[in-house]
N, C-alpha and C positions, 0 to 999 in steps of 0.2 A: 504494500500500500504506500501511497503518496500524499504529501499534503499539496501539493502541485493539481490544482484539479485539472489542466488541460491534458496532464500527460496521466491520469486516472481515467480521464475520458477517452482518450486513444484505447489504452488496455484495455477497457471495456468494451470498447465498439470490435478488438480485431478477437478478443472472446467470442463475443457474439456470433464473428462471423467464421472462425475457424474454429468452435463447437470443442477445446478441449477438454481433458478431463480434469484437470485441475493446474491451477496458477502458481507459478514459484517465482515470488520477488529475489533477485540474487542479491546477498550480501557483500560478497566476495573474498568471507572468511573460512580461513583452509579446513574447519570441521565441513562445512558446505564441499570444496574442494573435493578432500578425501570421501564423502559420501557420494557423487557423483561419479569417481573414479569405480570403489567400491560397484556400486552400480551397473556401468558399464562393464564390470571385470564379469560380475554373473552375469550378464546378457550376451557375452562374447565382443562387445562394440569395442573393447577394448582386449589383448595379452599383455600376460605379465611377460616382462622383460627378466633376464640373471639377477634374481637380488645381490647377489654377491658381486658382479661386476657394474650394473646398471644401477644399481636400489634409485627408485621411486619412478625409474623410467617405463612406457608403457608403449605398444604397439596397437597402433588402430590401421585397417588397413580396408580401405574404400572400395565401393563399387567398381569395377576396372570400368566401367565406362563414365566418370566421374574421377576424373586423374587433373582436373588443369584448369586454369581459367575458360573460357568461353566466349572469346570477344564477340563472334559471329553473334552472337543471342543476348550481348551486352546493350543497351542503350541507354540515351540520354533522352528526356523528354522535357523539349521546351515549346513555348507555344509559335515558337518560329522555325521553323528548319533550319535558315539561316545562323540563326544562334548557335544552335548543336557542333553546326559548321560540318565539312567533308571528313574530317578525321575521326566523327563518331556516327553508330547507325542512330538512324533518329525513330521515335515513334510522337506521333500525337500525345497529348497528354491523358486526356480523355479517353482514347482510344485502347491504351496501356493499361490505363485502372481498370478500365469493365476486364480487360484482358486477364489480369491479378488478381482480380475484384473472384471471378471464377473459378481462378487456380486456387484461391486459400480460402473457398468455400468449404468448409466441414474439414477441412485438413490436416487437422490435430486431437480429430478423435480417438481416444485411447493412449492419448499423447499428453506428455506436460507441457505446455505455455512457461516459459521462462522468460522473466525480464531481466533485462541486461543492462543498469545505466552504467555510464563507463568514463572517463577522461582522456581524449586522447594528449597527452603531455603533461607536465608535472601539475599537480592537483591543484597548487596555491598560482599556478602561472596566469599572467593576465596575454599570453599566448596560446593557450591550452584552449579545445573546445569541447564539449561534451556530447554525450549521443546517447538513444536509450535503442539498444537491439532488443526486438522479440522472437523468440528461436523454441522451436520443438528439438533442437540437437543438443543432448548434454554435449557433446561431441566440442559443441561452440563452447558453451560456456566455459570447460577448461582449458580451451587455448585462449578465449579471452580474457580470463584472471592473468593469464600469463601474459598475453601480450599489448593488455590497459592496462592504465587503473581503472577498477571495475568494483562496482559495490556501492557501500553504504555513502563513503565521501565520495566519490563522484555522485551519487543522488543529491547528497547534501548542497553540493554547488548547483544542480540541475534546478533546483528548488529555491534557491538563493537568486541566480539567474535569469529563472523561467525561460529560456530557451535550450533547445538540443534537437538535434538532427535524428529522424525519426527512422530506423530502420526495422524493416519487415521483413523476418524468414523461415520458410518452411523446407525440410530438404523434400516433401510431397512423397512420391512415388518411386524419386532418381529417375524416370524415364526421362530419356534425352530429347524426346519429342513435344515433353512439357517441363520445361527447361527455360529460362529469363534470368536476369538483373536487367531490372530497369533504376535509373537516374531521373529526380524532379529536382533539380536545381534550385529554378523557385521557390519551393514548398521546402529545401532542405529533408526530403523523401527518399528514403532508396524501399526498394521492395524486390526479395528474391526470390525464385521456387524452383526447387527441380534438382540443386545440387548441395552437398555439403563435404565440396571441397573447400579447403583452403579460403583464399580472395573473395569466390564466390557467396562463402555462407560468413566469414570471421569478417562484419561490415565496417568494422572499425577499419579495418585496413586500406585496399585499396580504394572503395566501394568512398569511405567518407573520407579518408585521411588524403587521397589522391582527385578523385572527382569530385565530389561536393564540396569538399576544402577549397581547390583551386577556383573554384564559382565561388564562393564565401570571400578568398582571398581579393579576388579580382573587385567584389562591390566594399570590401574593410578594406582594403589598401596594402595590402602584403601578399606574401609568396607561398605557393603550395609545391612541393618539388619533389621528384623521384631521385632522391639522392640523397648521401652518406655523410655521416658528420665525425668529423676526425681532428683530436687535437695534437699536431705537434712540438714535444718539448724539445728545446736544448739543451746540451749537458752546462748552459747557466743557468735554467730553469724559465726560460721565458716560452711561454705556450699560445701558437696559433693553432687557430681551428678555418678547417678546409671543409668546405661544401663540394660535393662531387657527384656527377651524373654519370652515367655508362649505360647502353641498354644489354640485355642480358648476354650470358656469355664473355663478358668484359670484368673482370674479375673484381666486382664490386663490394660483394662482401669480404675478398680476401683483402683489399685496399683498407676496408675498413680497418682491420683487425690487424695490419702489417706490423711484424717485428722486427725492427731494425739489423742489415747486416751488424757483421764480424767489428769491420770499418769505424762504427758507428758507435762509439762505447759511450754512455752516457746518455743518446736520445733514446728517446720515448715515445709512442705512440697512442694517443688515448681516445679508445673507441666511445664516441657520444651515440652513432646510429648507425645501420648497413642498408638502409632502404629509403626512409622518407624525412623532409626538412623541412621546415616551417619557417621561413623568413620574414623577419619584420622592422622597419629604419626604428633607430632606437635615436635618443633625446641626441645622441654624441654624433648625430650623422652618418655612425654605421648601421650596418644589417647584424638583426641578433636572430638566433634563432633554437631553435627545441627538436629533439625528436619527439613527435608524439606517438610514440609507439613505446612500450614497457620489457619486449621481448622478443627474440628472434625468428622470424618462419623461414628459414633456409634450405637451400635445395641440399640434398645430403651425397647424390653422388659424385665423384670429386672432392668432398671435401677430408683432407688427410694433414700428415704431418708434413708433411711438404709442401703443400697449398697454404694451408688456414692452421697450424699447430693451434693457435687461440683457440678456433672455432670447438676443434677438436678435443679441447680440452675440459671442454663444457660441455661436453655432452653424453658423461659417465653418471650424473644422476640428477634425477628432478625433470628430468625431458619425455616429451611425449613424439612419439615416431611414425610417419605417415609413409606407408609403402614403399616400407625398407625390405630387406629379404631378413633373415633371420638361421644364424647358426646353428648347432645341432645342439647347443647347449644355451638357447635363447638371445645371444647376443646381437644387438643390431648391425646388419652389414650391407654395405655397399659397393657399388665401384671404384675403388680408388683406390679403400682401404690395404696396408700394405699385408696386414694377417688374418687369419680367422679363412672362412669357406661357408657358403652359403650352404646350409640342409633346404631351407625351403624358399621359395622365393617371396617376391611381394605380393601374390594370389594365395601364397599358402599352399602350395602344389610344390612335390622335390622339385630340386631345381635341377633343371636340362636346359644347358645351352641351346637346345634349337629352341623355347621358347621365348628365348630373348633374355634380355641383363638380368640379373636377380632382383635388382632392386629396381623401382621406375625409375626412368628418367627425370623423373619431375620429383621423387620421394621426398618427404621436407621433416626437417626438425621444428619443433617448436621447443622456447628456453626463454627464463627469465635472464636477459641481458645483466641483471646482475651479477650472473655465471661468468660471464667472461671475464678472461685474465685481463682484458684490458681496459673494464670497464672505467669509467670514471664517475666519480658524485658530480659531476659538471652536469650530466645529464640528468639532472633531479634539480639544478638550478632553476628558478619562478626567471630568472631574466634571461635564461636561454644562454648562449655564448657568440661573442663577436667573431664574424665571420670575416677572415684576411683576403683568402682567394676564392674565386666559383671556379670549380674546375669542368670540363667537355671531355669525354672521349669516346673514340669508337676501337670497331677492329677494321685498321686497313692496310693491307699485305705492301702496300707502295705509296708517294706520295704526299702523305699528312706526314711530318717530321713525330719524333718524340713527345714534342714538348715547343707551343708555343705560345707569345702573349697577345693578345688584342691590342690595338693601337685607342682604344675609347671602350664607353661600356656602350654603344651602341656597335661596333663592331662586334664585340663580346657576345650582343645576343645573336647577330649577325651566324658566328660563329657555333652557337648554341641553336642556332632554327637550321643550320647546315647542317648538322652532326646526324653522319653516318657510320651502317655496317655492313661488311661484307660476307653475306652467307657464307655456312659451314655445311660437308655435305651431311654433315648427323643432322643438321638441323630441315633443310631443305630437298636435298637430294641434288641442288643447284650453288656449284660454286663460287664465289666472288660476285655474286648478283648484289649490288650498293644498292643499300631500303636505307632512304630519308628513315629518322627516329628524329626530329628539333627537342632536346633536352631531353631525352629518352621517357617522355612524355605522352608518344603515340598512342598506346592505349588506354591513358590516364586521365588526362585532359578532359576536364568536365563541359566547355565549352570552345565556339570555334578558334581553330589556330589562328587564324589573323589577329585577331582578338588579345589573346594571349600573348602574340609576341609584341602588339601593340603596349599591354599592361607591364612588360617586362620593361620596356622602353621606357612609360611614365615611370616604372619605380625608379630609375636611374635618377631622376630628377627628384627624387625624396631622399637621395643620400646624399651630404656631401662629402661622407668618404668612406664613396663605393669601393667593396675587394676587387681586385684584381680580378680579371676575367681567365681562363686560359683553356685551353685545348693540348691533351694529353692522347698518345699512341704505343700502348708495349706492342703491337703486333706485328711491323714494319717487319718486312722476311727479307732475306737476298733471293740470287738467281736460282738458287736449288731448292728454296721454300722454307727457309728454314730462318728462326724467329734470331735478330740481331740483339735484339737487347732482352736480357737473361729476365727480366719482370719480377715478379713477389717480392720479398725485402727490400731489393735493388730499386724498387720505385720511388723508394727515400729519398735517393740522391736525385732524381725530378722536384721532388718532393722540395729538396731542402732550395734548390734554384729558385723555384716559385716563391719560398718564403723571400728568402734573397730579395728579390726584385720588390715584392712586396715594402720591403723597408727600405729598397733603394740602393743597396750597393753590389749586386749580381748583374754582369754585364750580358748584353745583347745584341743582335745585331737587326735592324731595319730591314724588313724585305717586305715585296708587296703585298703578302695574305698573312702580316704578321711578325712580333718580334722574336728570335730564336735563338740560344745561347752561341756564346762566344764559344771560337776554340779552346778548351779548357775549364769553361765556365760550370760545365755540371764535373764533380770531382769522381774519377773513374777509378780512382785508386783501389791496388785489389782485384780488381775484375780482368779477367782474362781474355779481353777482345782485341781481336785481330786487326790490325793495319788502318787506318781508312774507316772502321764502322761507325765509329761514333760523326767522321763525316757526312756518309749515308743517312745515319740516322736524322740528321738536322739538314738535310738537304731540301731547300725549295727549290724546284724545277719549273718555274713562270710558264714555259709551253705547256706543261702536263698540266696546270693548273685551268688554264682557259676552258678545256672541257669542263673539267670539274663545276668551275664558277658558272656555264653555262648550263649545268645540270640542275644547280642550284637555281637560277632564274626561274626555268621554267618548275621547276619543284614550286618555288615558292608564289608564282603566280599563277597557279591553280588554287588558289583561294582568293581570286576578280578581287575586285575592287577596295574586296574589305583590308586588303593587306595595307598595312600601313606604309603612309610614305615615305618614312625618315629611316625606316628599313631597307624597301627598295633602292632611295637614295645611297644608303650605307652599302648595297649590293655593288652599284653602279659602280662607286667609286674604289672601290678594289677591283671588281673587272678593268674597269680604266687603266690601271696602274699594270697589266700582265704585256700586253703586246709589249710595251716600250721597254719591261724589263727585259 
C-alpha cells in the first residue's frame, strides 16, 4: 500500500484488469529477497548453484526462444511519427494501448502482482529518478533488488515527489507471436508482454534508464547515455572520471573495470558504471553525472581472467546466472573460461558440440556492483562525479586512428553521431559491413535522432567547461588481420593521453578529422610493438577519409530537415578540409 493515491490508483486499475491472485508490495529487504529465491528454488525457476564454490549464487535458465532483446517488436509511441523519428518503430498511441490493453487482460491469474518502486541512482540524489515496475516475475524482482534501489526508500521519495515512471509487465505466455515493449514518452509509460528476458522485462534498465530517460532528459535539460563511468587515479592521487560509449562487442564493460598494466605502478582504476550515465551541467560549468543502475547485467561468455579479472572476480557468490551451461559438479561455465567442462549446457540437455556453445551467446550475470574489486563509494555520491572526457569508439579494422580529439564540442558530437562498426562474422555472417550506431545509442534512443543530436548541441552551451570530446579505436589490424595495439590494461596508456590533454600539457598534432598524438606522446614503454605500429596506428589518411565523410553525409541526412544545422554545418566543414589535405 501507498499513501500516494495516484500510484494506488494505477495498482488498482492494472489488478483489475490483469485479475491476479494476490498483491505483493516489495520492500526490498533481503528476508523478502531470500523468500522469493527460496520460492523459485521449489518451483525449479531457479538451481542451486556449488554452495561450496558459488554460495548464494543461482541459475535461472529461460525459455530458448526468449534469449535477447527484441528490437523488431520494440516501440516508441508518440502522437507524431515524426517524433519517434526513423531510428525507432513507431506505433500510435492509442492504437498500442487497446493493443496491451488485450494482452494483460486476465494475465496474472494464478499469479502474484508485484510492485516494484525502485530509484534508478543514489537514493538522496537530486539526479536520480524513480519508477514503480509491476511484474508477475519473481524472476524481476530479484534482479531488480540487485540492480536498483528498490523498496521501501525509493517509495518513500516516490511519495515525497509524487512522480515516477510507470512500468507494466507481464512475461504472459513467452509466445513470440504475442511479444511487445512498447514506449509512451509523454505519459512517462513503458508496458511489456510476452518476455522475461533481461532488458525486456528488468524496466529499470534499458526500457526507462535508456529510452524514457533520454525523452525526460531532453525536456529537464540533461543527458541520458549508453555509457561507462570510470575514474582514473594517479599515483599522486588526483582522480578523473571518463564517460565512454562503445556499441556492443567493443569491450565496454572490460574498459570499465580495467586494471592497470605492469608499467603503471601506483594508478588506479575506479569503476563508477559499465553501461548507462546520466549527465547533468552542474553550478561549476561542468557535467556531473551518476550511474543509475545498483548492479551488473553482463554478458558472461568471454568474460575471464584475461579479459575482465574484476568482473571475474565477483562472480563466486551472491550472483544470479542467466543461460550459462553448468559443470558436472554445479558450477557456472562458459566460453572463455580457462577450467572446468560443461556437463550440461544452457537448455539443460548434456552438452554436445553439435548443438552449439554450452552457454548462450547472450548468457548474462546479474551482481551487486558492490562486488567489484573496483568499485568505488563515488558511485553512491547524491552529486554524481565530474566528468573530464566523453569518450566514442567503435570496431574498425582501418582508418579511425587509436585515439583522437575533436577540435570543438560540436565536432565532438559530430564525431559521436558518426560513430561506427564493422560487423563480425559470429555476429552477422557479413564481414566489415560499417552500421552507423551515433553514441551507440541506436536502439536506445527514446526519441528522433535529429533531435537528439540537436539536444546534445544545446547542452554544449550549458557548460562552460565542457570534457573533452574524443574518439577511441583498439581494433585497427595490419595486412594479415591481425589486431596492432595489444587492448585491455594497455588502454591506460590512451587513457592516460586523454587525461593529459585534458589539463593541457599532452601534445598533439592538427589534422583535418581531428587532433592525434604526437610521436611519442602516448608512452609505449614495455610493450612489444614492432617498427612503425604505433605510426599506423595514429595515421590519418585524408583520401581514405573522403569516403568515409561522404558516408556520413548521407547517413546523417536521412533524417530531412529535422537534422540540425550547426551539425550539418560542422559536417561541411571537415569535408572541406580532406581534398586540400
Amino acid at each position: 500500500m501507498t499513501s500516494l493515491p495516484e500510484l494506488q490508483h494505477w495498482v488498482d486499475r492494472v489488478s483489475d484488469l490483469t485479475q491476479p491472485d494476490r498483491i505483493h508490495w516489495c520492500t526490498g529487504e533481503e528476508e523478502e529477497f531470500d523468500a522469493l529465491v527460496a520460492e523459485m528454488l521449489d518451483s525449479g525457476l531457479f538451481l542451486p548453484l556449488n554452495s561450496e564454490t558459488h554460495p548464494g549464487c543461482y541459475l535461472h535458465r529461460s525459455d530458448p526462444g526468449d534469449v535477447a532483446r527484441v528490437e523488431h517488436l520494440t516501440f516508441v509511441c508518440t502522437s507524431e511519427q515524426a517524433d519517434a523519428g526513423p531510428n525507432n518503430n513507431w506505433m500510435d498511441p492509442n492504437e498500442a494501448k487497446e493493443q496491451m490493453r488485450e494482452l494483460f487482460s486476465s494475465c496474472m491469474k494464478g499469479r502474484t502482482l508485484y510492485v516494484i518502486p525502485y530509484c534508478m541512482g543514489p537514493i538522496d540524489s537530486p539526479l536520480s529518478r524513480c519508477g514503480v515496475e509491476i511484474t508477475d516475475s519473481p524472476y524481476v524482482v530479484v534482479n531488480m533488488r540487485l540492480m536498483t534501489r528498490m523498496g521501501a526508500p525509493a517509495l518513500r521519495r516516490i511519495e515525497r515527489e509524487g512522480t515516477f515512471v510507470r512500468g507494466l509487465h507481464s512475461i504472459g505466455e513467452l509466445d513470440p507471436e504475442r511479444r511487445f515493449i512498447m514506449h509512451f514518452p509523454d505519459e512517462l509509460m513503458i508496458q511489456s508482454f510476452g518476455s522475461g528476458y533481461g532488458g525486456n522485462a528488468l524496466l529499470g534498465k534499458k526500457c526507462h534508464a535508456l529510452r524514457i530517460a533520454s525523452y525526460q532528459a531532453r525536456t529537464e535539460g540533461w543527458l541520458a547515455e549508453h555509457m561507462l563511468i570510470l575514474g582514473l587515479e594517479s599515483p599522486e592521487g588526483e582522480t578523473h572520471y571518463i564517460a565512454a560509449a562503445f556499441p556492443s562487442a567493443c569491450g565496454k564493460t572490460n574498459l570499465a573495470m580495467l586494471i592497470p598494466p605492469e608499467q603503471y605502478q601506483g594508478w588506479k582504476v575506479w569503476t563508477v558504471g559499465d553501461d548507462i550515465c546520466w549527465m547533468r551541467p552542474g553550478e561549476d560549468g561542468r557535467l556531473w553525472a551518476i550511474n543509475p543502475e545498483a548492479g551488473f547485467f553482463g554478458v558472461a561468455p568471454g568474460t575471464s581472467e584475461t579479459t575482465n579479472p574484476n568482473a571475474l572476480a565477483m562472480l563466486d557468490h551472491n550472483a544470479i546466472f542467466t543461460n550459462v551451461a553448468e559443470t558436472a559438479d554445479h558450477q557456472p561455465w562458459w566460453e572463455g573460461l580457462p577450467d572446468g567442462e560443461p556437463a550440461l549446457d544452457w537448455q539443460g540437455r548434456p552438452f554436445d558440440e553439435a548443438n552449439g556453445p554450452a552457454a548462450h551467446p547472450n548468457s548474462r550475470f546479474t551482481v551487486s556492483m558492490r562486488q567489484c574489486p573496483s568499485y568505488t563509494d563515488a558511485a553512491e555520491d547524491p552529486r554524481g562525479v565530474p566528468i573530464s572526457a566523453i569518450v566514442f569508439g567503435g570496431r574498425r579494422a582501418s582508418l579511425v586512428p587509436l585515439v583522437m580529439e575533436s577540435d570543438s564540442w560540436a565536432h565532438g558530437v559530430l564525431m559521436g553521431a558518426a560513430m561506427a562498426s564493422e560487423t563480425t562474422a559470429a555476429a552477422t555472417h557479413a564481414v566489415g559491413v560499417v552500421r552507423r550506431d551515433p553514441m551507440a545509442m541506436k536502439p536506445f534512443c527514446g526519441y528522433n535522432f535529429a533531435d537528439y543530436f540537436g539536444h546534445w548541441l544545446d547542452m554544449g552551451e550549458e557548460v562552460t567547461r565542457p570534457p573533452g570530446i574524443y574518439n577511441v579505436n583498439w581494433f585497427r589490424k595490419d595486412e594479415d588481420g591481425k589486431f596492432l595495439w595489444p587492448g585491455f590494461g594497455e588502454n591506460l596508456r590512451v587513457l592516460e593521453w586523454i587525461i593529459g590533454r585534458c589539463k593541457g600539457h599532452a601534445d598533439a598534432l592538427e589534422t583535418p578529422v581531428g587532433k592525434v598524438p604526437t610521436a611519442g606522446a602516448i608512452d609505449t614503454s614495455g610493450l612489444e610493438l614492432d617498427a612503425g605500429v604505433m605510426d599506423t596506428l595514429l595515421e590519418i589518411e585524408p583520401a581514405a577519409w573522403v569516403p568515409e565523410m561522404a558516408e556520413v553525409r548521407e547517413y546523417l541526412e536521412s533524417y530531412g530537415d529535422r537534422l540540425p544545422e550547426a551539425l550539418a554545418s560542422e559536417m561541411e566543414r571537415v569535408a572541406s578540409q580532406l581534398p586540400a589535405a
